[in-house]
N, C-alpha and C positions, 0 to 999 in steps of 0.2 A: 539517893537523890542526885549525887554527884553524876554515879553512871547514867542514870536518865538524862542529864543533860548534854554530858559529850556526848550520846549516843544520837540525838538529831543533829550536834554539830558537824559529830564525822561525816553522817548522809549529805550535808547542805558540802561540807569538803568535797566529796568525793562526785555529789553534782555537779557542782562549780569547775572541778578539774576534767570532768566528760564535760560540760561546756566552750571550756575553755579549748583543750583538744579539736574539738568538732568545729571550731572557728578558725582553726589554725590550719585544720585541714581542708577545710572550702576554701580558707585564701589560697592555698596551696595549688588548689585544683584549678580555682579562677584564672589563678596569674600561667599555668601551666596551659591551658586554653586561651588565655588572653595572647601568648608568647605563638601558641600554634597556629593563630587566626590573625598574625602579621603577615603582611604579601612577602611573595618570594621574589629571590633575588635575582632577577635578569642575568642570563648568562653575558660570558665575554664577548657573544656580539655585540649586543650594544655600546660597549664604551668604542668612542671612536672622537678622537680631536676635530674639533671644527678646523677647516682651512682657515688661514688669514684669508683668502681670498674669496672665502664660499661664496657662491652665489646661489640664489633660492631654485628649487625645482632640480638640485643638482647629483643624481644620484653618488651617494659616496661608498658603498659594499654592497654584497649581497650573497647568497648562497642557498642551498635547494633548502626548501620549508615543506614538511610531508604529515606536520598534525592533522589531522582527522580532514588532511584533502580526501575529495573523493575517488575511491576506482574512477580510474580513465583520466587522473588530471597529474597535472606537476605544480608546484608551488616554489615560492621563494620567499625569501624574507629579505627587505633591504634595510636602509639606510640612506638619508637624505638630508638636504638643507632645504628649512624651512623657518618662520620664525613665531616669536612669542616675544609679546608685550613690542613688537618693534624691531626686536633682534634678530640676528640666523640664527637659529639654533639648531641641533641634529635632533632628527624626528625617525623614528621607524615604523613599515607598514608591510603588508603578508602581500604578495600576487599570486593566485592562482589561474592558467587557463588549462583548456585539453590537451593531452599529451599530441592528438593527433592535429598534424601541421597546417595552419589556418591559408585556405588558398589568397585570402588577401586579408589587409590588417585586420585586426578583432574591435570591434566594437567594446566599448569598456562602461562597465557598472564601478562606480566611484562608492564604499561604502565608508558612511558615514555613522559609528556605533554609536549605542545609546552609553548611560551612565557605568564605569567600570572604578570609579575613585579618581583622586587626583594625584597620586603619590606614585615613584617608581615599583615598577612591578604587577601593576596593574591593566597594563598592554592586555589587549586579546591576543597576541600572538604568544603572548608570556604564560595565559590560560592555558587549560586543560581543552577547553572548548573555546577556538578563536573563532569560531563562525558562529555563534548565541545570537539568539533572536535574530538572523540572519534570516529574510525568506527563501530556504530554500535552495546551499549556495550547489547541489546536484543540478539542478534543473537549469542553474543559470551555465553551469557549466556545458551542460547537452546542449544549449542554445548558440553555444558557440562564442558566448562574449569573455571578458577577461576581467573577472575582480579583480580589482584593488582597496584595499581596508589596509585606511589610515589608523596607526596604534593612538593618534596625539600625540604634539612632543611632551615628554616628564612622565608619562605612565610604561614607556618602557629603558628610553634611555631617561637622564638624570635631571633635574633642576626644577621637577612640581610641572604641576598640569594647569592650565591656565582654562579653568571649568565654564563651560558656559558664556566664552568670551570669544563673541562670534568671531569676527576677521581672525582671529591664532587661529580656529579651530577651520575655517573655511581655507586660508592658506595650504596648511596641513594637509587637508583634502588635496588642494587642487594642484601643491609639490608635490605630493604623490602619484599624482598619474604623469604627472612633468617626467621625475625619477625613474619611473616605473618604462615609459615610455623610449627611454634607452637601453631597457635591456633588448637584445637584437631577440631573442631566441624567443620572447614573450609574441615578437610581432602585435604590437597594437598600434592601434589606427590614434586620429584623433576626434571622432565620435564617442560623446559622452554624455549617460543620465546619471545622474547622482539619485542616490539611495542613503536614504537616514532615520533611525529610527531614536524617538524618545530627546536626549542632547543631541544626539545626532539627526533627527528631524530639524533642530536649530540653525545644526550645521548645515547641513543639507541649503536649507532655505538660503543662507548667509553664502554658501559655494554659490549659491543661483546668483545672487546678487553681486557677486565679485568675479565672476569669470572672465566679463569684458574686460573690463581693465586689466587686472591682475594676468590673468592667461592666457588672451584675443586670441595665443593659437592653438585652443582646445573649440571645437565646435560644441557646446551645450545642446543639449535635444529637451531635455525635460528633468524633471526634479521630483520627486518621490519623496514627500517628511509624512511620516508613518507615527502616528500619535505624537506629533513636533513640541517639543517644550517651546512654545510660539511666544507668546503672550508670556514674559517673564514674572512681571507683577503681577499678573492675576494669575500666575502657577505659584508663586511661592508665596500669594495670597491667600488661594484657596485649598492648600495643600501642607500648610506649617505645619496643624494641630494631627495630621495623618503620621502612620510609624515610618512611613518611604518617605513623607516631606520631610519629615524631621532630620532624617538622613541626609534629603537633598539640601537642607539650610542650611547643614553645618560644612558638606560641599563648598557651597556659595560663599558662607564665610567666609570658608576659610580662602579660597580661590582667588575673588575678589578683594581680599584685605592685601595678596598679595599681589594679587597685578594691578591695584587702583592706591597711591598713596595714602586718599582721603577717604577711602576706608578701611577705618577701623571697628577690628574685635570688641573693644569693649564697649563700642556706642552702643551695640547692638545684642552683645550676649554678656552678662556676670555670673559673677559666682561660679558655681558648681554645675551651674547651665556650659561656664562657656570651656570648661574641663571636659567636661563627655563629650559637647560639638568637637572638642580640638582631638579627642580621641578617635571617635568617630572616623572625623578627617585623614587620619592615620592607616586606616586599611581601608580594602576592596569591597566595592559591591557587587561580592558576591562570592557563591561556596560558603565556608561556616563563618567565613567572618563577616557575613552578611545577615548570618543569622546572629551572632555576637553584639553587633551591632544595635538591630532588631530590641533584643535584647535592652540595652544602656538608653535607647528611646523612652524606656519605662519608667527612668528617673529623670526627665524632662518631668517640668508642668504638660498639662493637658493639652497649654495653647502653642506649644513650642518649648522651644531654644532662646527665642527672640526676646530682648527685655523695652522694644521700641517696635514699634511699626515699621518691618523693612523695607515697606515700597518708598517709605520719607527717607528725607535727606542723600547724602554721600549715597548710599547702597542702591536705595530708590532710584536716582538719575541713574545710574552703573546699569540698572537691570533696565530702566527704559533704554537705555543706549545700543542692549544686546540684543533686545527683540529685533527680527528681521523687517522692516518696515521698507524695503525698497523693491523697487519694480526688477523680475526675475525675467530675461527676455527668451520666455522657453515655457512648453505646456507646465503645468503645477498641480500634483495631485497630493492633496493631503487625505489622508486616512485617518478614522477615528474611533475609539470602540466605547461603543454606549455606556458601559458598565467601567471606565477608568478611572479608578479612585486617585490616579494622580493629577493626569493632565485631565481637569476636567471638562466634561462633551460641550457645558456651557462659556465656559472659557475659550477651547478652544470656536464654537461656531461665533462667538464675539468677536474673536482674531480674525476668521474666512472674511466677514461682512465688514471689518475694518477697510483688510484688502481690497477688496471684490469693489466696495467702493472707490479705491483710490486706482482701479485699473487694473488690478492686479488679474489675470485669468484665472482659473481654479477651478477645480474638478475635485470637489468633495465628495466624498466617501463615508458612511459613517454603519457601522457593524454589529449589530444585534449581541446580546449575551457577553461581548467581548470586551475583556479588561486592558491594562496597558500592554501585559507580555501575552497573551493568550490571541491579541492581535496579530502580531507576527509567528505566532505558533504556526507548526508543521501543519495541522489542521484547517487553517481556520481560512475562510475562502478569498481572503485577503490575496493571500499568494496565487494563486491561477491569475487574480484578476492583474497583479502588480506586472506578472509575466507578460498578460497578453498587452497591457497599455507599453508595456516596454518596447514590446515584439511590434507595436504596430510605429513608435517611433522610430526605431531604428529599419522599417521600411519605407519610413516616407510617409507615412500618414498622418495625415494633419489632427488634431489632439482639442477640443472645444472643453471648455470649462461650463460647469454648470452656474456658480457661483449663485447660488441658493440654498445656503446652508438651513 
């Protein structure tokens, strides 16, 4: 009787102890993934001391940049004075043109990237792939003009990314091509479209809106927001309960808690919600930590992050303040693809018709089958058409909006 009985106990022992084992070892592996899916560390170009004197638009270094430029081009990587929340801060961004020597200045495509995180090390130049979701940057190079792609300041040099907060992120833009604009050997002119896709369609819109003042000596031709995070409130309205919003709220959170005193984390996420947002916050979107991330979306509720309605209060005003709502004195094509589960087609054709009413010009676009990335895709007919509306501004051709979304 007695053996009978140790004899399930040992079993239920030696289960408990392969249990136990088997938990020790998935934490193991988790945290050994969760360590791997941290951004990497920007090398020693980016630290660089801001001047006591800095002044914005001010290039401060720079040196040959040759990741995945194309045969027949040269590239660089700089450093600049630019600001966030009000301050100079040092910002870095990639130039690429054609090796061969431009007879008179270069016309310059201004890019404006979509969502890459808000934390150091998240720079596209910092990437493996600094030209992502990029239309195309071969062809723009055979055309003769001269990217410039702004990193933001804090995703490669230090001090956080100020997400989705238009004037930081439109500056940035438009000290970039300032910067950019004295290196002798790039030869650029001061002809300029801006290109923006996703936060960078934001940007984009917000460069249109500040160039006069801010820049008066860049000449603006036209603006290109390619699936635009336009409409703030009704993107993080219609897109909380989705696996890419979820990521984008915790973005904004956390962004916004920083660059706005009066908001705050806990108004708007608790608990064990506002733990995975803050993790989240912490890497890149994109590569496996993007799938990581992905991932820790599964332990949200259904409806979000959000434990309050974030278009109300503090956050509400913040995100009505960021939407681009001002008159851009230059053609406007927005792009949109039918099938985008984040910026959605109805959201955004509510933004066009906001505009479109208040004067705005615009030449909407909107693309069959096509998601948020699969719009800017290598493929997708987007690109020819972005080229030739480019190709016809920077001859001179005058640019009509449809604004009939």
């Amino acid at each position: 009787m007695v053996a009978e009985t140790a004899q399930p106990r040992g079993l239920i022992s030696r289960l408990t102890g392969v249990i136990i084992m088997l938990v020790v070892m998935l934490m193991i592996v988790t945290a050994a993934v969760w360590i791997a899916c941290r951004p990497a560390t920007p090398d020693a170009f980016y630290s660089h001391q801001l001047p006591q004197d800095a002044r914005v638009g001010t290039l401060l270094k720079s040196e040959p940049f040759s990741k995945a430029v194309p045969e027949g081009a040269q590239g660089w990587r700089i450093l600049y004075v630019t600001t966030r929340v009000g301050k100079p801060v040092v910002a870095s961004a990639v130039i690429v043109v054609a090796k061969q020597n431009a007879q008179s200045p270069r016309p310059i495509i201004a890019w404006a990237h979509g969502t890459t995180g808000v934390v150091s090390g998240c720079a596209p130049s910092v990437m493996e792939k600094p030209f992502d979701n990029l239309p195309s940057i071969d062809a723009l190079v055979r055309e003769g003009w001269a990217y410039i792609g702004a990193d933001y300041p804090g995703l490669g040099t230090d001090g956080g990314h100020t997400y989705l907060v238009g004037e930081d992120a439109a500056n940035a833009v438009l000290d970039a091509v300032r910067a950019a604009r004295q290196m002798r050997d790039a030869n650029l002119g001061d002809r300029l479209v801006v290109w923006g896709h996703s936060q960078g369609g934001n940007s984009a819109l917000w460069a249109g809106m500040r160039v006069t003042e801010y820049a008066p000596e860049l000449k603006l031709l036209g603006v290109a927001a390619l699936a635009p995070a336009s409409d703030l409130k009704g993107l993080v309205s219609a897109s909380k309960g989705g696996r890419f919003g979820k990521i984008i709220s915790a973005l904004i959170l956390r962004s916004y808690s920083q660059a706005y005193p009066d908001v705050q984390v806990g108004d708007y996420a608790r608990g064990v919600s506002r733990l995975i947002a803050s993790d989240i916050a912490s890497r890149c979107v994109g590569g496996y930590g993007a799938l990581f991330s992905v991932l820790e979306t599964n332990l949200f509720p259904s409806e979000g992050i959000f434990s309050r309605d974030p278009t109300t209060g503090s956050l509400g005003n913040r995100l009505g303040e960021n939407t681009p709502t001002g008159i851009i004195p230059a053609p406007v094509l927005i792009a949109q693809g039918e099938v985008d589960d984040l910026v959605l087609p109805e959201v955004q054709k509510r933004y066009v018709t906001a505009r479109c009413s208040a004067g705005q010009k615009i030449g909407f676009r909107t693309y069959a089958g096509r998601s948020h990335l699969s719009l800017v895709g290598a493929d997708s007919p987007l690109a020819p058409e972005l080229l030739s509306w480019t190709r016809d501004l920077f001859d001179g051709k005058p640019k009509e909006g449809n604004c009939k979304p």
